[in-house]
MMTF fields as JSON, N, C-alpha, C and O atoms, coordinates in Angstrom:
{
  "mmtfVersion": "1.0.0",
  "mmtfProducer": "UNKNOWN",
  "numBonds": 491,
  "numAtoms": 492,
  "numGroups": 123,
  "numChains": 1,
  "numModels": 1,
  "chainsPerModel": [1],
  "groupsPerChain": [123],
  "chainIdList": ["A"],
  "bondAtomList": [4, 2, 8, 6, 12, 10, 16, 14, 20, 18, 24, 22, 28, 26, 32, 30, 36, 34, 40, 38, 44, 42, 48, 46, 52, 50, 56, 54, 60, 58, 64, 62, 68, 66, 72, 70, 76, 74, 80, 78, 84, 82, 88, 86, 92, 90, 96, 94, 100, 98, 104, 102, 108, 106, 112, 110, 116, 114, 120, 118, 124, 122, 128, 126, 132, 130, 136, 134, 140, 138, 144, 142, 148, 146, 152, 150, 156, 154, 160, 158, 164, 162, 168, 166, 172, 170, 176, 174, 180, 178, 184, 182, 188, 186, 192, 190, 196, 194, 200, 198, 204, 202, 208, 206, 212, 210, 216, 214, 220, 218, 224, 222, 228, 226, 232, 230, 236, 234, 240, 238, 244, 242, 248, 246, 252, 250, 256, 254, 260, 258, 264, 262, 268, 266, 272, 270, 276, 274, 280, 278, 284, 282, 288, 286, 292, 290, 296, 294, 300, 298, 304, 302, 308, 306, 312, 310, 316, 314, 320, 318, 324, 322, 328, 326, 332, 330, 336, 334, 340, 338, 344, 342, 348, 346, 352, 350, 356, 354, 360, 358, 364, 362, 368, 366, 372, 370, 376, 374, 380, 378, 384, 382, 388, 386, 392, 390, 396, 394, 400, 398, 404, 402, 408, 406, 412, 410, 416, 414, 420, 418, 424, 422, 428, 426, 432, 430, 436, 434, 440, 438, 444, 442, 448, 446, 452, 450, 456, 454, 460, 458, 464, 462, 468, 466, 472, 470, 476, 474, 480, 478, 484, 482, 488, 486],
  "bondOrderList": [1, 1, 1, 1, 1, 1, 1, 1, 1, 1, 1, 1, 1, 1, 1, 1, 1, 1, 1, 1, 1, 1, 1, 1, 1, 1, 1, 1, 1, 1, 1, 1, 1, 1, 1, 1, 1, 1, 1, 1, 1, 1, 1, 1, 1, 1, 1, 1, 1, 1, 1, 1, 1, 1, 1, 1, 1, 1, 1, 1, 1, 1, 1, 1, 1, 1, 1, 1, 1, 1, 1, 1, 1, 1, 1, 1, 1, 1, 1, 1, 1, 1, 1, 1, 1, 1, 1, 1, 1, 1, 1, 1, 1, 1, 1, 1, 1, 1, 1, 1, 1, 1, 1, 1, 1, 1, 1, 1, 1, 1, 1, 1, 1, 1, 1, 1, 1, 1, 1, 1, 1, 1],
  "groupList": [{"groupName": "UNK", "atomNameList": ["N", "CA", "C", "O"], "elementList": ["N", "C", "C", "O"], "formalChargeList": [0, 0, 0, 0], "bondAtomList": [1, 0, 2, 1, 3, 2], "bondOrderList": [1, 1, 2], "singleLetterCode": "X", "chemCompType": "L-PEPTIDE LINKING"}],
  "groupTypeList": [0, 0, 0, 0, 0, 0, 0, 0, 0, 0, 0, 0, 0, 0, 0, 0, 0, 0, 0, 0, 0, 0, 0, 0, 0, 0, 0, 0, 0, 0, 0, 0, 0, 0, 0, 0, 0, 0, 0, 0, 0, 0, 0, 0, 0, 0, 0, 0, 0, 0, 0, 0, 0, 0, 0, 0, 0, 0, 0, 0, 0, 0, 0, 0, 0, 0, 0, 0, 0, 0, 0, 0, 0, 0, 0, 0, 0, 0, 0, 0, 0, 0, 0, 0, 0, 0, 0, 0, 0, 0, 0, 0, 0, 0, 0, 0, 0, 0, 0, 0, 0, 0, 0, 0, 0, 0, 0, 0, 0, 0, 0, 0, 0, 0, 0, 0, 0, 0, 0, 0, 0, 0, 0],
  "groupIdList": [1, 2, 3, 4, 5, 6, 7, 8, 9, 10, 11, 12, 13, 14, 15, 16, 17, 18, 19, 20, 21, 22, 23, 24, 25, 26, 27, 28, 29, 30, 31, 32, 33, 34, 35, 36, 37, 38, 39, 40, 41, 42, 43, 44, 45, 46, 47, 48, 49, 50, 51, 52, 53, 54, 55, 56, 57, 58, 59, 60, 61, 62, 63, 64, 65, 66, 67, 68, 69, 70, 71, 72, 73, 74, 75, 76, 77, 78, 79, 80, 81, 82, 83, 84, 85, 86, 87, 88, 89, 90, 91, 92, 93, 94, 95, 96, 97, 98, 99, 100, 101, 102, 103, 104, 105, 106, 107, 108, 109, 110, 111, 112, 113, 114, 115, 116, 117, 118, 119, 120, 121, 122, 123],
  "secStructList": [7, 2, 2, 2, 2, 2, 2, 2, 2, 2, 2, 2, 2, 2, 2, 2, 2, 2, 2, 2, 2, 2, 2, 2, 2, 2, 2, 2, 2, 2, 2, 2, 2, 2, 2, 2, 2, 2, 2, 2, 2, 6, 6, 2, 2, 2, 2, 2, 2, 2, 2, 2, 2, 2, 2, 2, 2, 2, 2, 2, 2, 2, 2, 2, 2, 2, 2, 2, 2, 2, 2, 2, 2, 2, 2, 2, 2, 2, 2, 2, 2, 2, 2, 2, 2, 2, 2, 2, 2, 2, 2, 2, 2, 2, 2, 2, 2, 2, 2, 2, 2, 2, 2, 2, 2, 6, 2, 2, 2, 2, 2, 2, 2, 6, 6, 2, 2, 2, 2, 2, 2, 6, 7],
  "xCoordList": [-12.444, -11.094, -10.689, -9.619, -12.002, -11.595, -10.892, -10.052, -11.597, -11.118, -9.899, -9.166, -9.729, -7.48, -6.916, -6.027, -7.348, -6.514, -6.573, -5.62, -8.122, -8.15, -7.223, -6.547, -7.079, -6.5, -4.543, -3.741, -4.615, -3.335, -2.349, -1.14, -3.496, -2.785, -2.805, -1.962, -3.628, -3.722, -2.638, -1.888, -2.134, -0.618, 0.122, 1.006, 0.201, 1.541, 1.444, 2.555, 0.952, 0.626, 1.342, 2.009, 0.964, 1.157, 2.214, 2.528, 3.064, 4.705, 5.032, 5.558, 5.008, 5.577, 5.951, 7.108, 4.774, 4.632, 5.631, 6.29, 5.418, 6.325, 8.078, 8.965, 8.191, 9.585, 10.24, 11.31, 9.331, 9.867, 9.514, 9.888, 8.866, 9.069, 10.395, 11.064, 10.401, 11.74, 13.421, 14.472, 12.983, 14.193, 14.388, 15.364, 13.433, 13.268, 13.997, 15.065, 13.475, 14.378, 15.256, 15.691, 15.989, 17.3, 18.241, 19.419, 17.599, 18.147, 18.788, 19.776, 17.502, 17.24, 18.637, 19.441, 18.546, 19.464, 20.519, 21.247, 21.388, 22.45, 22.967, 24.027, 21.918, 22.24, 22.097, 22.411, 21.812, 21.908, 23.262, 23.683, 23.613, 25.125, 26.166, 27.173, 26.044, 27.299, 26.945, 27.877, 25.716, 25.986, 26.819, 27.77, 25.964, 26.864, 27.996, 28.33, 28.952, 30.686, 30.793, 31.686, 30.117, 30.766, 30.483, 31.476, 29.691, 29.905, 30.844, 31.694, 31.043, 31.64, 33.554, 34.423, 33.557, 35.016, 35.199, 36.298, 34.039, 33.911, 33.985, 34.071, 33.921, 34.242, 35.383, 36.013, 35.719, 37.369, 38.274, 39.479, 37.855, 38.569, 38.63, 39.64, 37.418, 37.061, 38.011, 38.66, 38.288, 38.677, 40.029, 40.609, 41.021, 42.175, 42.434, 43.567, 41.88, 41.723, 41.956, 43.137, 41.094, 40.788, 41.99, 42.437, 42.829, 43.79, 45.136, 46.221, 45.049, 45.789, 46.069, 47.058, 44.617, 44.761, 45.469, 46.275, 44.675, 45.075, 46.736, 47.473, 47.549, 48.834, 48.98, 49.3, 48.774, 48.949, 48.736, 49.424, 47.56, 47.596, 48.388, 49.192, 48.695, 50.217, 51.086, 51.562, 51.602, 52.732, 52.727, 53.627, 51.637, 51.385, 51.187, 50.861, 51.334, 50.869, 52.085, 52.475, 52.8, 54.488, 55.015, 55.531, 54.942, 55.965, 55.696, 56.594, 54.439, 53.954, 54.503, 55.271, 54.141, 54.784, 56.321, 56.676, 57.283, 58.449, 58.523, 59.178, 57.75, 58.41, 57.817, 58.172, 56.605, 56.36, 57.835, 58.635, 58.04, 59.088, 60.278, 60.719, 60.541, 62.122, 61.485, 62.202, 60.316, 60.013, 59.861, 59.653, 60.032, 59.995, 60.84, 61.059, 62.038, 63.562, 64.073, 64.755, 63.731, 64.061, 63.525, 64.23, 62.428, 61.352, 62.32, 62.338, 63.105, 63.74, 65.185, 65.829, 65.796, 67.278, 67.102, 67.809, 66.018, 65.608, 65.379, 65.869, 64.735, 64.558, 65.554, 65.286, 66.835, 67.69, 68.535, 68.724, 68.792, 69.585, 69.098, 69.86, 67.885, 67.538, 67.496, 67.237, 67.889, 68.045, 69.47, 69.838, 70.45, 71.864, 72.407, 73.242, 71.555, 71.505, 71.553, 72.219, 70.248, 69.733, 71.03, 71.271, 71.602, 71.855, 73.697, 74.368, 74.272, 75.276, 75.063, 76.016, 74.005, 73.276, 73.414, 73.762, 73.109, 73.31, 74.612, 75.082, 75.04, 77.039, 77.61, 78.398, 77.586, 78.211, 77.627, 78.477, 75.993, 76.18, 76.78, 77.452, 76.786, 77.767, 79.162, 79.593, 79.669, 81.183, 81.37, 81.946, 80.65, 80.416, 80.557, 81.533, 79.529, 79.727, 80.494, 80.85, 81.231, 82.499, 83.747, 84.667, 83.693, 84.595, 84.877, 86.026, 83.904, 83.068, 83.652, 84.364, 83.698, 84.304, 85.802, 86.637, 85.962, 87.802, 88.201, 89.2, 87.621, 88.201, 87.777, 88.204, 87.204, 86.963, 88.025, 88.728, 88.427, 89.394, 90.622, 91.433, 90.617, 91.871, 92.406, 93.48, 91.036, 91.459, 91.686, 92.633, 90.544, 91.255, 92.36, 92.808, 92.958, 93.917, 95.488, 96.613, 94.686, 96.285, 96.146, 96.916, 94.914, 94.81, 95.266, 95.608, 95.226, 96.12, 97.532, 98.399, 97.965, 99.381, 99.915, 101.076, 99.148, 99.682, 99.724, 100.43, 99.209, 98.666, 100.19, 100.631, 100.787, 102.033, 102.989, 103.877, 103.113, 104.332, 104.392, 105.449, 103.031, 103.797, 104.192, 105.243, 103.261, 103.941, 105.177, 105.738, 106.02, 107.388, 107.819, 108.496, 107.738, 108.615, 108.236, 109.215, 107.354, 107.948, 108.734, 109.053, 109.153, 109.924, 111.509, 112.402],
  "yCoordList": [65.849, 66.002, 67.461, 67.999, 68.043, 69.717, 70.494, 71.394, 69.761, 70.366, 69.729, 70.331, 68.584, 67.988, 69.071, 69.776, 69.358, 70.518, 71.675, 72.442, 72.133, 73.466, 73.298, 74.278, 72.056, 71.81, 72.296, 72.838, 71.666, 71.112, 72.807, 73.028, 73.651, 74.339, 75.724, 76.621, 75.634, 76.524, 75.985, 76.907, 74.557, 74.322, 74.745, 75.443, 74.609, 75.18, 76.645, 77.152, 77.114, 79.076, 79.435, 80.416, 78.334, 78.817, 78.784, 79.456, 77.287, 76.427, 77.666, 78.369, 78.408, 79.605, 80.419, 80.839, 80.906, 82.046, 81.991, 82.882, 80.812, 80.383, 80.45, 80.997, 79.785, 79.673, 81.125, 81.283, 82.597, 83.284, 83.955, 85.081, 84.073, 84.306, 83.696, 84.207, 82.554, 82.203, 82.818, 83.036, 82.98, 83.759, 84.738, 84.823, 85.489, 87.169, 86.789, 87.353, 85.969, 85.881, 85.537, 85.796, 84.776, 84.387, 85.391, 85.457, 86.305, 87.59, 88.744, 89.477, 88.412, 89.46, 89.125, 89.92, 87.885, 87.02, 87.046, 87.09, 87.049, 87.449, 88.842, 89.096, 89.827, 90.984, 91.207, 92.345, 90.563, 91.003, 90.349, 90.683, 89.278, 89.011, 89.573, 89.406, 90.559, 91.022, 92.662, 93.204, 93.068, 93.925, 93.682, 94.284, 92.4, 91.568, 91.84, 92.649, 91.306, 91.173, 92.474, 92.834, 93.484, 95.188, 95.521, 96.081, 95.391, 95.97, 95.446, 96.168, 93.521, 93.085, 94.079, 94.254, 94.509, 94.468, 96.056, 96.601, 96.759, 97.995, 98.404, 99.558, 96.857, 96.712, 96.597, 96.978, 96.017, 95.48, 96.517, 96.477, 97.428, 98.28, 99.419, 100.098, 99.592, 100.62, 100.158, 101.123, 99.025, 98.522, 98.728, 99.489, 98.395, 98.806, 100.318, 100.649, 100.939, 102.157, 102.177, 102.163, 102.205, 102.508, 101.959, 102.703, 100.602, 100.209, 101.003, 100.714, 102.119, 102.395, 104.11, 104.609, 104.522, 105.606, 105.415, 106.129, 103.891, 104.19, 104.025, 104.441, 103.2, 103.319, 104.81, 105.473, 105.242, 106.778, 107.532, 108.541, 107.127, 108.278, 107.39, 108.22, 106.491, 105.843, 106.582, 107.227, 106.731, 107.429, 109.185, 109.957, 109.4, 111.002, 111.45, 112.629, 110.613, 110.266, 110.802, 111.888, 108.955, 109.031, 110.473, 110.992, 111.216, 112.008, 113.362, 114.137, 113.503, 114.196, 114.053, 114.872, 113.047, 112.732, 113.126, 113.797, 112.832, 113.062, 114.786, 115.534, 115.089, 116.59, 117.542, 118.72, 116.914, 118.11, 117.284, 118.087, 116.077, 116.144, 117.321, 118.049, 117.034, 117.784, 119.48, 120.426, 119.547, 120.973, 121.469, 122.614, 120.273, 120.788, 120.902, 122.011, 120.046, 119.618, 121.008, 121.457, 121.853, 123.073, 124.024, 124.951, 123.855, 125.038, 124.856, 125.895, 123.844, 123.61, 124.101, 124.436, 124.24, 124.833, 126.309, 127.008, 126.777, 128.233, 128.572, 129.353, 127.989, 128.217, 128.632, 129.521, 127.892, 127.459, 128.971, 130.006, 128.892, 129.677, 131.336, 132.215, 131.458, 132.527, 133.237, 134.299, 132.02, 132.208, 132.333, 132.972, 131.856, 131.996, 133.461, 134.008, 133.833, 135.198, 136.506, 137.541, 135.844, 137.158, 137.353, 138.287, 135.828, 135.699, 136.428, 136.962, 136.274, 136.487, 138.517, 139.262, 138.801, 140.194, 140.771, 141.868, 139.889, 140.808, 140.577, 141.242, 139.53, 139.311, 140.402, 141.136, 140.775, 141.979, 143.243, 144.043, 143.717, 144.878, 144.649, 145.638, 143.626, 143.494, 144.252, 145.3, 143.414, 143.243, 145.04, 145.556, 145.845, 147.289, 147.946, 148.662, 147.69, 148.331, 148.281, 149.256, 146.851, 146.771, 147.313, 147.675, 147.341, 148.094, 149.597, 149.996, 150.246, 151.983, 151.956, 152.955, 151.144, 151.36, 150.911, 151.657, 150.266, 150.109, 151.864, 152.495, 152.211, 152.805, 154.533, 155.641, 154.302, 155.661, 155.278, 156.211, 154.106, 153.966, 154.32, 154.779, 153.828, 154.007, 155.979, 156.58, 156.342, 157.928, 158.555, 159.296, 158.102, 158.512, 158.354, 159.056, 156.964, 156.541, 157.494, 157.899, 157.459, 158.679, 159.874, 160.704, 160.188, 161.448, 162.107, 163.283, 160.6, 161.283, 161.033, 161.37, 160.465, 159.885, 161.089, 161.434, 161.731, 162.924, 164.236, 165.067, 164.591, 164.96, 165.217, 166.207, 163.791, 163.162, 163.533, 164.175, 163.28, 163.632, 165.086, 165.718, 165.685, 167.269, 167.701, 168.269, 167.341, 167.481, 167.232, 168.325, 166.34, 165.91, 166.809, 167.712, 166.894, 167.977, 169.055, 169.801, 169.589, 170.851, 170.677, 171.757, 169.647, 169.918, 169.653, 169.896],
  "zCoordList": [21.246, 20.836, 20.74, 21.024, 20.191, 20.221, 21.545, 21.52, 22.854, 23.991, 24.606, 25.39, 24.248, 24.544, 23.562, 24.04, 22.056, 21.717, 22.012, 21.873, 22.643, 23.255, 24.399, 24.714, 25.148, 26.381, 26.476, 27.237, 25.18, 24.522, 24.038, 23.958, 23.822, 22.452, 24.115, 24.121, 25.038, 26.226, 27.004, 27.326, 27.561, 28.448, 27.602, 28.098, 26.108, 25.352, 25.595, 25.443, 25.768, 25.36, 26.862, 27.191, 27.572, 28.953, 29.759, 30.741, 28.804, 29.092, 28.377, 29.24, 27.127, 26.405, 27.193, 27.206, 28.234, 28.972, 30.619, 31.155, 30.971, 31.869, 31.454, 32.11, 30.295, 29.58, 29.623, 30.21, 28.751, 28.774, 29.729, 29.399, 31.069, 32.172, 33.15, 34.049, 32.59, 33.542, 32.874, 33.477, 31.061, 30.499, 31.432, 32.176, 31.384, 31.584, 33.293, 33.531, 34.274, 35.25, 35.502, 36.624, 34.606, 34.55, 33.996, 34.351, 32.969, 32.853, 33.846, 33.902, 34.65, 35.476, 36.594, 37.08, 36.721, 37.735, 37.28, 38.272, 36.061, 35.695, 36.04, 36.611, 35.539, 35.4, 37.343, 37.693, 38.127, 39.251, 40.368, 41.476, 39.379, 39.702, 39.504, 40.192, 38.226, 37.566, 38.802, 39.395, 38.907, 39.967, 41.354, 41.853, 41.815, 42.595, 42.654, 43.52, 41.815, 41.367, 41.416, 42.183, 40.791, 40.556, 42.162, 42.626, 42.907, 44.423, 44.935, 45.457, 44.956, 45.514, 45.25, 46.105, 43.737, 43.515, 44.017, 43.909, 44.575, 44.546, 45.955, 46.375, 46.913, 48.279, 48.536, 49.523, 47.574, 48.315, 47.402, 47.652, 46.391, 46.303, 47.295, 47.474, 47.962, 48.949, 50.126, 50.531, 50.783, 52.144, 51.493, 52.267, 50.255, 50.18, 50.193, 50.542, 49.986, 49.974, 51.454, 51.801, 52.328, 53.836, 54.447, 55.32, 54.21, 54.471, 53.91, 54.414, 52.744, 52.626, 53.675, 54.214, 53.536, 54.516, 56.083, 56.679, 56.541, 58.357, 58.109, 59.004, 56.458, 56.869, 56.81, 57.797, 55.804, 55.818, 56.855, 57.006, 57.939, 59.048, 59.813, 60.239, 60.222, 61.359, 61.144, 62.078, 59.751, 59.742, 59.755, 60.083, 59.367, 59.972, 61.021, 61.154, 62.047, 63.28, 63.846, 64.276, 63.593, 63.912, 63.733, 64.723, 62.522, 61.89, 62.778, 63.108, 63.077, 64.094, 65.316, 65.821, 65.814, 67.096, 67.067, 68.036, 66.137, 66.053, 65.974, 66.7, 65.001, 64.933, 65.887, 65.892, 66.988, 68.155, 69.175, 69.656, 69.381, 70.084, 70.234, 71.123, 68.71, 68.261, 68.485, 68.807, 68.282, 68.631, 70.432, 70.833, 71.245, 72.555, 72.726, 73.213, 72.552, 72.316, 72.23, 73.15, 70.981, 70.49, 71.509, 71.907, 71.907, 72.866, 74.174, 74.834, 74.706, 75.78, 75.266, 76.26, 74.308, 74.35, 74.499, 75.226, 73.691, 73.697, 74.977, 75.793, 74.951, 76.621, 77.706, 78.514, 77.7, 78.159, 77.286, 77.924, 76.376, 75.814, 76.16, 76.56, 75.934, 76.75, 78.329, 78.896, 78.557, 80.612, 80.716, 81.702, 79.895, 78.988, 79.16, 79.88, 78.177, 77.683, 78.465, 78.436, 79.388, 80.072, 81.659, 82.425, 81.515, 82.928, 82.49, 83.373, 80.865, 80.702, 80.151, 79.924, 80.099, 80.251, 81.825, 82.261, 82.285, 83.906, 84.708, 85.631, 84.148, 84.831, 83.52, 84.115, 82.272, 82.091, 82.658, 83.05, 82.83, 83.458, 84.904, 85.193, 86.011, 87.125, 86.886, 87.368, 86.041, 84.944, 85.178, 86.136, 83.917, 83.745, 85.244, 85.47, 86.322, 87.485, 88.093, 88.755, 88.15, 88.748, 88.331, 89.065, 86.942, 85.803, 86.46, 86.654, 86.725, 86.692, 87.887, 87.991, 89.046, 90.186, 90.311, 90.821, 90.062, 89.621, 88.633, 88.979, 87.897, 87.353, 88.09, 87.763, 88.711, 90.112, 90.758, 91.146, 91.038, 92.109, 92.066, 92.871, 90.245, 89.568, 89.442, 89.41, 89.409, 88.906, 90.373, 90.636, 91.437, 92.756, 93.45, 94.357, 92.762, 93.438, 92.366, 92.658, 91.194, 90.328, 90.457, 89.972, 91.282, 91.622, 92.522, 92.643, 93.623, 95.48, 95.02, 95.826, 93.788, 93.299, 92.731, 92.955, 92.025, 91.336, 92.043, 91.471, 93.023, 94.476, 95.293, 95.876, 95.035, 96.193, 95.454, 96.015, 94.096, 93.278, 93.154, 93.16, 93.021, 92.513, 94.494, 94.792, 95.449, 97.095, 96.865, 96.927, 96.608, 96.568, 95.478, 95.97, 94.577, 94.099, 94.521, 94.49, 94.909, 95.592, 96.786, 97.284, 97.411, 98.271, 97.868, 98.68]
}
């Protein structure tokens, strides 16, 4: 009889040992769910995140795209306005030379005039 209770009192020691071995893993198994849930919520905070950047770079994209447009847009009036410039730069010095010779013409021509008038009065 001594050895059913040696038998007896060794499965209990051992159901003990099992019991709080299976606590200790069910512990363990909790505490490795709630990590679980904290990555899981730590994923899908991360992917909103990432979803919020690619909107953010679309539209930095766009806004880009728009403002090198309007900047060629601009690089092309300048452009334009400078060929403007240079071309309304060389029709006034034309303008000037043609001016410079009208007004030679003008002094030669009041010169043979004044030339003719004082000829006529002396006669």
């Amino acid at each position: 009889m001594d050895k059913v209770r040696e038998r007896l009192a060794s499965l209990r020691a051992e159901a003990e040992a099992q019991n709080a071995l299976a606590e200790e893993y069910e512990a363990k198994i909790k505490q490795l769910e709630l990590e679980h849930t904290s990555k899981d919520h730590e994923l899908l905070s991360i992917q909103i995140r990432a979803k919020n950047l690619e909107d953010q770079l679309d539209k930095t994209e766009d806004k880009l795209q728009t403002t090198s447009a309007n900047y060629n847009e601009a690089d092309l009036k300048a452009e334009n306005a400078e060929r403007q410039v240079q071309m309304l730069e060389q029709e006034l010095i034309d303008k000037e030379q043609h001016y410079e010779e009208l007004l030679e013409k003008y002094n030669g021509a009041k010169s043979e005039l004044d030339e003719l008038a004082r000829q006529f009065d002396e006669l």
